[in-house]
Residue, then its C-alpha position, 0 to 999 in steps of 0.5 A: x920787290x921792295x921791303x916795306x919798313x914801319x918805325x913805330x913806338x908801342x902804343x902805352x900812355x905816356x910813351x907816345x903822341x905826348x903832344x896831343x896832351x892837353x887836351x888829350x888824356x894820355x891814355x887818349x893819346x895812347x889810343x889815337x896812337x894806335x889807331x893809327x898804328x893799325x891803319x899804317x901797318x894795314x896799308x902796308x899788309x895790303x901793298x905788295x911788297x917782298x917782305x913787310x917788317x915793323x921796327x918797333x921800340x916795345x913789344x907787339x900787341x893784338x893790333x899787329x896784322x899777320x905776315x909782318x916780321x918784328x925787329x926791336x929798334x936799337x938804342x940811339x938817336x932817331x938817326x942812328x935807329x932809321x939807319x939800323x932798319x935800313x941796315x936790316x935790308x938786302x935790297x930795296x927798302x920804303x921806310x915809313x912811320x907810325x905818323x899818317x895814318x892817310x897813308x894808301x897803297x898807291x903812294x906806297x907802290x914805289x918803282x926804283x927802275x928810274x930812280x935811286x930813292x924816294x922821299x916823302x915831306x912832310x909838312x912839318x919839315x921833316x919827312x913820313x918816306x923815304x926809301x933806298x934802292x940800295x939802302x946805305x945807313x950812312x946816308x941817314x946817321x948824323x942827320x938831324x932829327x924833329x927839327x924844322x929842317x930835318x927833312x931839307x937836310x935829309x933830302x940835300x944828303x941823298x941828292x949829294x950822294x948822287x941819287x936820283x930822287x923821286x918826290x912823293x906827295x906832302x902829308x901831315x904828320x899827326x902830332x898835335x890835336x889840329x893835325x888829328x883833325x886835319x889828318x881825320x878829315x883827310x882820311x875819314x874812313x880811317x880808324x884814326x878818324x873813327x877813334x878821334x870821332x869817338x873820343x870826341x863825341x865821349x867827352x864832348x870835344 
């Protein structure tokens, strides 16, 4: 069976989904953050897998489920720390971010027996999966990151080593406030959606 990696940042004001400030506040951001933290480890804790682990730069609060192993990200680049986790695997990885809390255990339950890799685009140009039969860091370092063409690049390096890729479906990173209220919409019985409602309704948005 496959592991299943989530890259995450720990949910502290200031530190992540600084985008959505204004009209966000930072401590806003930071809930909405971990919203959607919980609903993508929740959706991993409920896909079967081999072993589930969180790649986190921080430390673990309430929000972790049971039945995850928790690996401190390493100092670098995003590539360079994508890499690492993967680096961490013996077998078959799908790695995913803290980013769409959309996600579903269907589109999680990945199948390598006719393909070398998956990888999920995002809509930003970048990507929210991507998985490894046999997880090689290479195929990740150097690759460059929060771009427009990140996800194009990465992609072109997999196929260029010969893989075999698999495409998931496209899906909408949260980033800015018009994302997390697309990605809500898409996802409306998430606790991302709930705590965006919430917020809103509090300050009147």
């Amino acid at each position: 069976m496959t592991t299943l990696l989530v890259i995450a940042k720990e949910p502290r004001p200031g530190r992540v989904k600084t985008r959505l400030t204004p009209p966000y506040t930072p401590r806003e951001a930071a809930a909405l953050a971990e919203a959607a933290l919980v609903d993508s480890l929740r959706t991993v804790a409920a896909t079967p897998a081999r072993r589930r682990v969180l790649v986190l730069d921080g430390a673990p609060g309430p929000w972790l489920p049971p039945g995850f192993d928790v690996v401190p990200q390493c100092a670098g680049g995003l590539d360079e720390r994508l890499a690492a986790a993967f680096a961490g695997c013996d077998g078959p990885a799908l790695l995913i971010g803290m980013d769409t809390p959309q996600v579903t255990p269907a589109l999680l339950t990945v199948d390598f027996a006719d393909c070398d890799a998956y990888f999920g685009p995002a809509e930003d140009g970048g990507f929210w999966a991507l998985g490894l039969a046999r997880p090689d860091p290479e195929l990740l370092r150097g690759v460059p990151m929060s771009t427009p063409t990140t996800g194009a690049v990465q992609y072109e390096r997999l196929v260029m080593a010969g893989l075999r890729v698999r495409v998931l479906p496209c899906l909408r990173d949260v980033d800015t406030a018009g994302d997390a209220a697309a990605v809500a919409a898409a996802a409306p019985g998430s606790r991302f959606a709930a705590e965006l409602g919430r917020l809103g309704a509090v300050a009147g948005r």
